[in-house]
N, C-alpha and C positions, 0 to 999 in steps of 0.2 A: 504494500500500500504506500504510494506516495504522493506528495503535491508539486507541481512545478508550474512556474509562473510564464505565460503564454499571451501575447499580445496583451489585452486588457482583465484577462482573471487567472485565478488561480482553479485550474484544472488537476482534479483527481483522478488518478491511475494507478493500473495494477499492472504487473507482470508477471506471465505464465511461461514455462518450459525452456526449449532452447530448439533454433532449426530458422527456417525461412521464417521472415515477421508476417502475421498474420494481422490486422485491428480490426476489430467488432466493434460496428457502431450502433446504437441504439435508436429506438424507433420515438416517438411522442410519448413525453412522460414517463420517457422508461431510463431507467441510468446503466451502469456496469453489471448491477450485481440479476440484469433480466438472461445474465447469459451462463449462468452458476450450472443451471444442467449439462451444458455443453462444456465447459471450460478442461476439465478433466482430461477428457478424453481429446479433442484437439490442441492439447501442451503436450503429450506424447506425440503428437507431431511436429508440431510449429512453435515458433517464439511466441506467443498470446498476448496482445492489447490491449487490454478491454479500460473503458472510461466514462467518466460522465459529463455527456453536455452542457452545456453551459444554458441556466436553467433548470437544472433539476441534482440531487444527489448532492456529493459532497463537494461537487465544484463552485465557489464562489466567483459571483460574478455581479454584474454591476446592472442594475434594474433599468437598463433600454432596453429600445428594437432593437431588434439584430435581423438578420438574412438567414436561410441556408446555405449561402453562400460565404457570410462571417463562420458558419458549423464547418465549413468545408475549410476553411484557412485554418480553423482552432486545430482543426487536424492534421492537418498539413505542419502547422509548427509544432506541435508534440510530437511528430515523428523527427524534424528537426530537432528536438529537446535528447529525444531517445537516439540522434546519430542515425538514425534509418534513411536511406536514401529513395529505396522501392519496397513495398508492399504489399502481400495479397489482399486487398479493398473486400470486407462484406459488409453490407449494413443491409439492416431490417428496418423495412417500413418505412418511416421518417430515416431511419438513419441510411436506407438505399437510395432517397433522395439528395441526402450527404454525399455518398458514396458517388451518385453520378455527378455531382457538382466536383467533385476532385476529379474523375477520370476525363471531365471536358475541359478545366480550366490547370488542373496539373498533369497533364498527360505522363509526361517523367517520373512521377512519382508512383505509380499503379503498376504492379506486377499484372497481377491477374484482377478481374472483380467479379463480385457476386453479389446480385441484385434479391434478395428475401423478401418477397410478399409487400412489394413498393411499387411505386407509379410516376409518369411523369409530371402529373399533378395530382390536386387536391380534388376528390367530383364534390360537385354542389351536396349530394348526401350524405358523404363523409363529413365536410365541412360542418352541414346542421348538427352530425351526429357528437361529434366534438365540443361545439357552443352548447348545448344539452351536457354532455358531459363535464364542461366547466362550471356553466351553472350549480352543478350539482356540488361540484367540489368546492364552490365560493359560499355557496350555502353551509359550510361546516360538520355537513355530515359525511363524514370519511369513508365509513361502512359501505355508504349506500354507492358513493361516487364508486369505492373497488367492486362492487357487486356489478353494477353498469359497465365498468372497463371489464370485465370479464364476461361479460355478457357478447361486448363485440370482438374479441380477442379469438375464445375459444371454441370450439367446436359443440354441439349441441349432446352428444354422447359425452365429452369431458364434464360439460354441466351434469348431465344425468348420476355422476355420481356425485352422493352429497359430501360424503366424507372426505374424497380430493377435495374439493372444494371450498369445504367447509375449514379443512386446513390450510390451504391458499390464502385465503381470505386471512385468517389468525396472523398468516404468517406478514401478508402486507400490513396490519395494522400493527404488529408490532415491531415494523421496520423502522430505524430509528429516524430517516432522511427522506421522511413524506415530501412529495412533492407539493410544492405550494399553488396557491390559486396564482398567482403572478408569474409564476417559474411557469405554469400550463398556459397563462394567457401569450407570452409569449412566444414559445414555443411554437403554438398553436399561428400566432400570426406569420410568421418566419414559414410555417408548413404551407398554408393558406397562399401565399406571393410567389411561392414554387411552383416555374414552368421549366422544364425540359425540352418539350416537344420537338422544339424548331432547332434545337441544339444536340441533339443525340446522333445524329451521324460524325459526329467529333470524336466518340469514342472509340479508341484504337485499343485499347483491352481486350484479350480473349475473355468472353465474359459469361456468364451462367447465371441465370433467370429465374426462380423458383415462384412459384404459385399454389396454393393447396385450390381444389377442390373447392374444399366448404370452408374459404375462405371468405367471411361476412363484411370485408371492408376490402380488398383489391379483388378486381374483378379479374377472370381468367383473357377479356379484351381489352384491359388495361395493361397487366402483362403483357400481353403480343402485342401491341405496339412497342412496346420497349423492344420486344424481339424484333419484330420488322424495321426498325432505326437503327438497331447495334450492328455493325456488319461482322464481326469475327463472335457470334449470341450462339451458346445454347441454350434452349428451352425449356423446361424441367414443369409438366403442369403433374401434382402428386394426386392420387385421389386420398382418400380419408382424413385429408391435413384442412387444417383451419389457419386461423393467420399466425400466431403465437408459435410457428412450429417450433424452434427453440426448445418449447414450456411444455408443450403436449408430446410431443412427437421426439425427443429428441434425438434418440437413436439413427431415425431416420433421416434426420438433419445432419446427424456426423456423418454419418454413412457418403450423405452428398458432396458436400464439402471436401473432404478427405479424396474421394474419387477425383473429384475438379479439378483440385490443386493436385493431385499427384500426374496428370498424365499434363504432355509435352503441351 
């Protein structure tokens, strides 16, 4: 666990294993510690990144706008902080619109990338779904706000069981570095101003695509555009996966990963 100080905040990070650098970047309102299933088993691989946005966790930072495009510098200078000069790119969600904000505008800097259940924007129902979900969280009721984020997160079979769940829940509420209503309003606007579209054939990455199925917030034609703009894209639509695969699925998420980054 350490802090190092980056453009205008002080960013916290961790580091895992030893081999080629890998950075997992996190989605909306999610920090380092959303990638704790997977971590283990991808540092038996690779060097491991993992940190949190500015916005949320234990990164302090200073209560303006910002851009996804300021998330993509913060990254870019922590791997400068860490002496990394290229890296395997994934991010999930929000954090794959990170992800392609660095492979367009730092091309030098991206070994490989991998694109987790992201978009090239924000759709008008995502966006309501989110302004509903802050409300929730500005209103003070914590419980209710994590019941709602797992509502659009997970898979409707991972709900069906209560006692996952019911542990989950325990577990975000006694996590010590809630996200704040300010840290999500943020975030959330920064997510919202994110467009891609017209800029994705920039990406020179060989790059891998993932989408679940019964994923409740990116849609499987939201994916495939990304596919049909990336030129060197593979595809990956999984069935049984919802968006969180990380959280739910994770096995099957190293599983991908590990193949990706291992072939030429």
């Amino acid at each position: 666990m350490f802090r190092v100080k980056i453009s205008d905040i002080d960013c916290y990070y961790e580091l895992y294993g030893k081999g080629d650098p890998l950075i997992l970047i996190s989605g909306l309102a999610s920090d380092s510690q959303s990638w704790q299933p997977v971590l283990g088993s991808l540092a038996k691989k690779f060097k491991v990144i993992v940190f949190d946005n500015r916005g949320i966790g234990r990164t302090r930072y200073p209560p303006e706008n910002f851009l996804i495009s300021t998330l993509a510098f913060d990254t870019v200078c922590l791997l400068d902080k860490l002496k990394i000069e290229r890296a395997n790119i994934l991010g999930h969600s929000m954090g794959g619109c990170i992800a392609q904000e660095i492979a367009i505008e730092y091309p030098e800097r991206v070994n490989k990338l991998i694109l987790a259940n992201t978009c090239a924007s924000l759709s008008p129902k995502n966006k309501s779904f989110f302004e509903s979900l802050f409300k929730t969280l500005e209103s003070g009721n914590y419980e209710l706000y994590i019941r709602e984020f797992f509502s659009l997160i997970f898979s409707a079979g991972y709900l069906s069981n209560k006692e996952t769940v019911e542990s989950a829940v325990k577990a975000a509420l006694n996590y010590p570095f809630h996200v704040t209503p300010e840290g999500f309003r943020l975030q959330l606007k920064a997510l919202s101003n994110f467009n891609s579209k017209d800029r994705l054939k920039r990406i020179k990455a060989k790059t891998l695509i993932i989408v679940g199925e019964k994923d409740g917030l990116v849609t499987a034609e939201e994916a495939q555009l990304l596919a049909d703009n990336i030129f060197f894209c593979e595809f990956l639509f999984l069935k049984n996966a919802a968006h969180s695969l990380q959280i739910e699925q994770p096995r099957l998420f190293i599983d991908c990963i590990i193949k990706s980054l291992s072939l030429g």
